[in-house]
C-alpha positions as CSV (number, residue, x, y, z in Angstrom):
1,X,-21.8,36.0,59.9
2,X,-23.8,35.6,63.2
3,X,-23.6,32.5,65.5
4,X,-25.9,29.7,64.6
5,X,-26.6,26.3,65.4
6,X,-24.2,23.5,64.0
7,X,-26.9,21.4,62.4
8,X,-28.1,24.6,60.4
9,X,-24.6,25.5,59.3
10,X,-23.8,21.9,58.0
11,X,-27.0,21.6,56.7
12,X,-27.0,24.5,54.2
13,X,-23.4,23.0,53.3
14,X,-25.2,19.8,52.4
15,X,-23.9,17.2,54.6
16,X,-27.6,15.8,55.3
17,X,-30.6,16.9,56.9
18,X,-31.0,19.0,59.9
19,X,-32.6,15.7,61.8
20,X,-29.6,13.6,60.1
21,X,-27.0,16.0,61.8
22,X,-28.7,16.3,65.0
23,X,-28.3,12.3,65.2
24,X,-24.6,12.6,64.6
25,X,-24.1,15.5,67.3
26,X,-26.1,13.1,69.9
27,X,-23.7,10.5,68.9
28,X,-20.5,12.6,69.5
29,X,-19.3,12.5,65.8
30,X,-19.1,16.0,65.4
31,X,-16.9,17.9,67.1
32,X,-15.7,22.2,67.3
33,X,-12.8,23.3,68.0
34,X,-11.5,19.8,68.5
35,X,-14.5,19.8,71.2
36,X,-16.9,17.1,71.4
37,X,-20.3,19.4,70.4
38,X,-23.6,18.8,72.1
39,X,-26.7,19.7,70.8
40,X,-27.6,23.5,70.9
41,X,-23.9,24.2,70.6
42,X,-23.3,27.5,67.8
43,X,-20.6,28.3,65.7
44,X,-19.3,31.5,64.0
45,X,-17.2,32.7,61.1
46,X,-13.5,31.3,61.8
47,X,-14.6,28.3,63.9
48,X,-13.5,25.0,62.6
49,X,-15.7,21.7,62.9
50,X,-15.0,18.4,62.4
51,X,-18.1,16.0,61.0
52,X,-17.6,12.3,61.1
53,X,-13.5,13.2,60.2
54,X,-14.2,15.8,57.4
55,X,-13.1,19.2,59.0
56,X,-14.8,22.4,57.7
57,X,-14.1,25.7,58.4
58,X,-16.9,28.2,59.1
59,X,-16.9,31.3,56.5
60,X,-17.9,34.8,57.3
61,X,-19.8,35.1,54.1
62,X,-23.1,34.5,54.0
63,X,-23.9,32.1,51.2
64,X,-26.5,33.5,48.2
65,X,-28.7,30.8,47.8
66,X,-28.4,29.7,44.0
67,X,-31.3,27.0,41.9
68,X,-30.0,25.8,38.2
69,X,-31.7,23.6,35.7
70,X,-29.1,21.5,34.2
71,X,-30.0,19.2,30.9
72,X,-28.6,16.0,32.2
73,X,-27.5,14.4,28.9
74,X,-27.1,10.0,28.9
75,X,-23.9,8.7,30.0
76,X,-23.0,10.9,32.8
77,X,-23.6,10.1,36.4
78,X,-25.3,12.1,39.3
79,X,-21.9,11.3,41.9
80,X,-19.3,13.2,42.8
81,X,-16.9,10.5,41.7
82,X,-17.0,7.3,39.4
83,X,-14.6,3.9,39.8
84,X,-14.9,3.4,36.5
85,X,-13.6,6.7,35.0
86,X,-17.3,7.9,33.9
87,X,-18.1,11.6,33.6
88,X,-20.3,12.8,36.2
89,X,-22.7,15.9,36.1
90,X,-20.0,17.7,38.6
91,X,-17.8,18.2,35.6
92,X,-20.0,19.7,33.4
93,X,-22.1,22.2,36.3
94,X,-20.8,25.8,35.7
95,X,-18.1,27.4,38.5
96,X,-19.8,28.6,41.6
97,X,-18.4,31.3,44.1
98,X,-19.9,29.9,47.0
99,X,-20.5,26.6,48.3
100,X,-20.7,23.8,46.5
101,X,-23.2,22.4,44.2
102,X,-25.5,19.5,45.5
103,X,-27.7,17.4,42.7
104,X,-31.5,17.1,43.8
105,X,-31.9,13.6,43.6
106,X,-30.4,11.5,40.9
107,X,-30.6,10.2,37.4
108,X,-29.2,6.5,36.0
109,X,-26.4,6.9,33.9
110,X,-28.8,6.3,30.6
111,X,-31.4,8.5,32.1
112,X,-31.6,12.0,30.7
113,X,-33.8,15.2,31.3
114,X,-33.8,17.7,34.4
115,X,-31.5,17.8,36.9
116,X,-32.1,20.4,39.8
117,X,-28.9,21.6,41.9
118,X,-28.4,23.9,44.2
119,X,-25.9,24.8,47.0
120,X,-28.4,25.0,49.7
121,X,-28.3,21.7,51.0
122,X,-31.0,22.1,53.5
123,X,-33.3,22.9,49.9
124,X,-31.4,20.1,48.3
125,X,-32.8,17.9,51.2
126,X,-36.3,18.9,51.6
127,X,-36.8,18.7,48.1
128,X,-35.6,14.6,47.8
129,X,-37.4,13.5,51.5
130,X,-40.5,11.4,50.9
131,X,-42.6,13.4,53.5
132,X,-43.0,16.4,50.8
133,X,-44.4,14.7,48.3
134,X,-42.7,16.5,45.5
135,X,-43.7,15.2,41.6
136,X,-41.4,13.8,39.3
137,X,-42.8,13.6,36.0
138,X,-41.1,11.5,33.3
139,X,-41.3,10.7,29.7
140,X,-41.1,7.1,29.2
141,X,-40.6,4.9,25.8
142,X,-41.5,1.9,26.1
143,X,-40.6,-1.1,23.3
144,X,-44.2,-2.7,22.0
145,X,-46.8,-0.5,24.4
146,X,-48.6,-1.1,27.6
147,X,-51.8,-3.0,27.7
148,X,-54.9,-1.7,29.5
149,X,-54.1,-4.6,32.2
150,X,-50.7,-3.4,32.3
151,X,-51.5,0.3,32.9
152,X,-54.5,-0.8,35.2
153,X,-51.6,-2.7,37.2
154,X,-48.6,0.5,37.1
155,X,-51.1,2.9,38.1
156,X,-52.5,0.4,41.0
157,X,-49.7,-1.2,42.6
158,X,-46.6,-3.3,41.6
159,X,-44.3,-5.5,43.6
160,X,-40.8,-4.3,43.7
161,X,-37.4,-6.5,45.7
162,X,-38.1,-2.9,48.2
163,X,-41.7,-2.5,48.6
164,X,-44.6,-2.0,46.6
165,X,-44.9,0.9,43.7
166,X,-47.4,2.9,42.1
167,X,-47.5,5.8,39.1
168,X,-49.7,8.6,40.2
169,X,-50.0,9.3,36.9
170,X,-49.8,7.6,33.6
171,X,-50.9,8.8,30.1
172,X,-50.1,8.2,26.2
173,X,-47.9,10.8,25.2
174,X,-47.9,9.5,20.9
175,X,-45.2,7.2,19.1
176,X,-44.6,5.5,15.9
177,X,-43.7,2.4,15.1
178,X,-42.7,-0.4,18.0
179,X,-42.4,2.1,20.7
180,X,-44.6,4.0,22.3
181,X,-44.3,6.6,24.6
182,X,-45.9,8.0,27.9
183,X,-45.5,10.4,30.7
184,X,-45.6,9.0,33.9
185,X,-45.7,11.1,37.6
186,X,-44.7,9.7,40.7
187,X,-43.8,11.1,44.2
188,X,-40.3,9.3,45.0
189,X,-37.3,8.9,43.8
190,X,-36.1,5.1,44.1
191,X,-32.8,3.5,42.6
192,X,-34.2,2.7,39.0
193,X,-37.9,2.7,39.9
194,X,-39.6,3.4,36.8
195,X,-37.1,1.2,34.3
196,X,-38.0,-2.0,37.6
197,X,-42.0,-0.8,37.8
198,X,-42.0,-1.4,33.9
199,X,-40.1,-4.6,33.5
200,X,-42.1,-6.0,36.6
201,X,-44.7,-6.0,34.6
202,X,-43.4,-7.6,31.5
203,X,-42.6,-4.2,29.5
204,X,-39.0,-3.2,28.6
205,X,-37.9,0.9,28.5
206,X,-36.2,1.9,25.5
207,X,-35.7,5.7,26.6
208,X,-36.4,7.6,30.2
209,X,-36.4,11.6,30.1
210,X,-37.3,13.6,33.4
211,X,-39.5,16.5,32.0
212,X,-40.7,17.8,35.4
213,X,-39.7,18.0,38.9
214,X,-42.1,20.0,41.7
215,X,-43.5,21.7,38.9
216,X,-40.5,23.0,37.2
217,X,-40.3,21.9,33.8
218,X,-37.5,20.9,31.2
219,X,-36.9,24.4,29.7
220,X,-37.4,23.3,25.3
221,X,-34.4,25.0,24.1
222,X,-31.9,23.7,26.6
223,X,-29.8,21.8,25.2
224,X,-28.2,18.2,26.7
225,X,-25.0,19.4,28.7
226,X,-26.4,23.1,29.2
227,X,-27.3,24.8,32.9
228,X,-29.4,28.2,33.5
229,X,-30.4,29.9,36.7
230,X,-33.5,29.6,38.0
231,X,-35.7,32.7,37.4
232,X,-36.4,34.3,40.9
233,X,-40.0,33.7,41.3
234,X,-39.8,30.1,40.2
235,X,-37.2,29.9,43.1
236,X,-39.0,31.6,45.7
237,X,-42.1,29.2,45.0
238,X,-40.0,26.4,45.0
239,X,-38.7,27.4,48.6
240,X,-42.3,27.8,49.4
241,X,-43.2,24.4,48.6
242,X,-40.7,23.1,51.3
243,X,-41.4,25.3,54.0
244,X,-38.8,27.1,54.5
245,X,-38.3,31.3,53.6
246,X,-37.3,32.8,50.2
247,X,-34.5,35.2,50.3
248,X,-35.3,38.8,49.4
249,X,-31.7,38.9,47.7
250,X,-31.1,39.6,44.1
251,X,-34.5,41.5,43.9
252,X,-32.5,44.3,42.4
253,X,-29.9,41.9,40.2
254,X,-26.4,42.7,39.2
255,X,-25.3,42.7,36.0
256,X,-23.5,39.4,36.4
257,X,-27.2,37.5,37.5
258,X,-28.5,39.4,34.5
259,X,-25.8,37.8,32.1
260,X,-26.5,34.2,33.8
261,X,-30.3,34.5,33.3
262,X,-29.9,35.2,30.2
263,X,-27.8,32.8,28.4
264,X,-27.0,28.9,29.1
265,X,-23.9,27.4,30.9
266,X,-21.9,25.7,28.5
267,X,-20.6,22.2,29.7
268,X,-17.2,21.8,30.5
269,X,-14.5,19.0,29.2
270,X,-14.1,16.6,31.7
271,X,-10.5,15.4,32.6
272,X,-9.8,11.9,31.3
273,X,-13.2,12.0,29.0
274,X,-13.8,12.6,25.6
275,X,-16.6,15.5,25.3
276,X,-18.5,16.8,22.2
277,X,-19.4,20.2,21.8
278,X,-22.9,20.6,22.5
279,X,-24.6,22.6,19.8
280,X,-25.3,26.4,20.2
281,X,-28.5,27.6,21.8
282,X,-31.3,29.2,20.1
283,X,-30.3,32.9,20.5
284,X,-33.8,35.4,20.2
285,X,-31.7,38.3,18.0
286,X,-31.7,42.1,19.6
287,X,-32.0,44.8,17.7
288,X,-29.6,47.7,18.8
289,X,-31.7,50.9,19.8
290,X,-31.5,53.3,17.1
291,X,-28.6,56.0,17.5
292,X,-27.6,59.1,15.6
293,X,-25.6,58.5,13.0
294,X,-26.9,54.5,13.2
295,X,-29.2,52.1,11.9
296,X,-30.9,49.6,14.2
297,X,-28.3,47.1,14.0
298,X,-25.5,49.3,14.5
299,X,-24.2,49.8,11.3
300,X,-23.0,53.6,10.4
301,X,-25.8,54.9,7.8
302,X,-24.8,56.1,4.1
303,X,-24.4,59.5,2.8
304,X,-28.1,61.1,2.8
305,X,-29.1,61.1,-0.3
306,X,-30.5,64.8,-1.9
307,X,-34.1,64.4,-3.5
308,X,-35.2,67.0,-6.3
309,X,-37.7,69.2,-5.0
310,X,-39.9,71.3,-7.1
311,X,-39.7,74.3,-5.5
312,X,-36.6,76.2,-5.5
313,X,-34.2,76.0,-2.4
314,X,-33.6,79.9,-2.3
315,X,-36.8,81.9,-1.9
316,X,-37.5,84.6,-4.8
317,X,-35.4,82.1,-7.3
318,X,-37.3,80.8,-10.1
319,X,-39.4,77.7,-10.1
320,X,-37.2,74.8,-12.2
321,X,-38.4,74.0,-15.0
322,X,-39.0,70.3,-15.0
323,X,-40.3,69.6,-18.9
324,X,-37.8,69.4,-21.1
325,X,-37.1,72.4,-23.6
326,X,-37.6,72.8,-27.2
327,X,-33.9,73.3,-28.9
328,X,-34.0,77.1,-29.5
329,X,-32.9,78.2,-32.9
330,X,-30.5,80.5,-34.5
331,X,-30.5,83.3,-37.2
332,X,-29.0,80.7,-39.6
333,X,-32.4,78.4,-39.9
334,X,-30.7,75.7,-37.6
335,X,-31.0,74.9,-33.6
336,X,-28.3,74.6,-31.7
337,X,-27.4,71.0,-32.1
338,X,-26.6,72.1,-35.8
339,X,-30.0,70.3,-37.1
340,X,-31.1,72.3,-40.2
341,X,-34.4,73.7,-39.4
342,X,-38.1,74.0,-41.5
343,X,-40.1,76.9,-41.5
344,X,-41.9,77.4,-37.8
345,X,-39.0,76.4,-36.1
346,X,-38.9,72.6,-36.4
347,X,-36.0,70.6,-37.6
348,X,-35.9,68.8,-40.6
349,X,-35.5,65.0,-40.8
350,X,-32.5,63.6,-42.6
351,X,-33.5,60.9,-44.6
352,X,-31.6,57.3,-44.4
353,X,-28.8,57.3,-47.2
354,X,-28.8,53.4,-48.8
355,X,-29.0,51.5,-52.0
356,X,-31.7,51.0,-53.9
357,X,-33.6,47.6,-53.4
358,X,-35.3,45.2,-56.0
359,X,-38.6,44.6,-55.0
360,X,-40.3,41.4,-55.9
361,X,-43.4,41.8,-58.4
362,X,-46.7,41.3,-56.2
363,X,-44.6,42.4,-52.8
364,X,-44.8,45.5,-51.4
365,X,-41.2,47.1,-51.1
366,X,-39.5,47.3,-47.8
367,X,-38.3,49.8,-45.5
368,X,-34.6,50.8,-45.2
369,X,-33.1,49.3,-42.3
């Protein structure tokens, strides 16, 4: 790893913004090498620095910069670490090699949907700052409807306890019954905004599901409690959005980012918590190319089975006769079956032996059975 600037390295190891870091080094609350650090100040592989009393040691590895979708099921929460015992996401995000995994903004604990995380926290921070303007779209069920006044109103402006609010989008997405449900967009990510815009305005939420974020939507068959890589060129465009450069890594994946891309994360059991199983996901069957000896799905073929041909196998052999043959008959008057025989060859028929029968005056007499 080559020297670089403090704020970058603690940035990409998502202790805050570049700006955010720069303010702590002006302040003197980061220090390297048990040296108070000044700004323009670089580090390399072996250093040690020490931000606001967490110590980190630099690495010489150059971090690959991994994106995951993760299906955020309800009653887990987005922190590292819960008073009251609750799961969090952290515990159910698959093992990473490098880094660490940082959550893309943040989801109530009865909130489900997408949840983005990465372990490039200068992505992670670019993607949550208000100045980028990056969509959230949401699927919201609401108990009883919205009114055109109260749409009119949500997509205008509403009074919230930390400034006013608006929906850049709203629209009826269907529902039965009571509830109702609609897809709302919005372009920051406040503590409980949409459940507060809603009840501000005299409606109460019954369900909240983030389908969307900068574009990226819910993948359909993921299932709650499942995680999958980002695909490459949804990453690189998603890098793009923030200004900052896509890697040209991975272009020519291993067989390891193959396997990940491929098929989900399954969750992990969480110390302390009780977790179900989540259900299997939909799996698109492959058939086996076809081998010698093989069928398509790998199973070792039967015996070949001969078909009778009407020519004959060896050349100057007869043809095969396919009709059947008339018995041929002996010097005695009889075939060879022991049938006696007529004059011209054919056999005589044998009568039925039985006993006579009564027949009934006016009926016509029956045939021996």
């Amino acid at each position: 790893m080559s020297k670089q600037r403090l704020q970058k390295i603690l940035a990409t190891q998502g202790l805050g913004s570049r700006r955010m870091i720069e303010g702590w080094i002006s302040a003197g609350e980061v220090k390297l090498n048990g040296v108070v650090a000044q700004l323009g100040d670089v580090a390399e592989a072996g250093d040690v620095l020490d931000v606001r009393g967490q110590k980190i040691t630099v690495s010489d590895e150059t971090p690959i910069r991994r994106v995951i979708i993760y299906h955020k099921p309800e009653g887990e929460i987005t922190s590292t670490s819960d008073p009251e015992g609750r799961p969090t996401v952290f515990g159910s995000l698959p093992a990473i090699r490098q880094g660490r995994w940082i959550t893309v903004g943040r989801l109530d604990f009865n909130t489900s949907g997408l949840l983005l995380a990465t372990n490039d926290g200068e992505l992670a921070n670019r993607l949550m700052h208000p100045s980028h303007q990056i969509e959230r779209t949401y699927a919201v069920r609401v108990l009883g409807g919205l009114t055109e006044d109260q749409v009119k109103q949500l997509t205008t402006e509403v009074q919230l306890d930390d400034g006013p609010a608006h929906f850049d989008q709203l629209s009826d997405a269907g529902g039965t019954g009571v509830n109702r449900w609609y897809h709302v967009t919005l372009r920051e990510g406040r503590n409980r905004e949409i459940r507060r815009m809603i009840e501000a305005v005299g409606a109460v939420v019954s369900r909240l599901i983030r389908i969307s974020y900068a574009g990226i939507p819910l993948p359909p068959r993921l299932k709650p409690g499942r995680a999958q890589d980002l695909p490459p060129e949804m990453e690189d465009a998603l890098v793009k959005l923030v200004g900052l450069r896509p890697e040209t890594r991975r272009k020519v994946q291993d067989e390891d980012t193959k396997r990940r891309a491929l098929k989900p994360y399954r969750a992990r059991v969480q110390t302390g918590t009780v977790a179900k199983r989540p259900a299997e996901p939909f799996r698109v069957p492959v058939r086996a190319e076809s081998q010698e000896g093989a069928d398509t799905a790998g199973r070792p073929t039967s015996r070949p089975i001969e078909r009778a041909t009407t020519r004959s196998s060896r050349p100057g052999e007869p043809r095969p006769v396919l009709s059947r043959a008339r018995p041929q008959m002996t010097e005695e008057g009889s075939d060879k079956r022991g049938k006696p025989a007529r004059a011209g060859g054919k056999p005589i028929r044998r009568e039925r032996q039985g006993t006579a029968r009564t027949t009934a005056p006016g009926r016509k007499p029956s045939r021996g059975r």
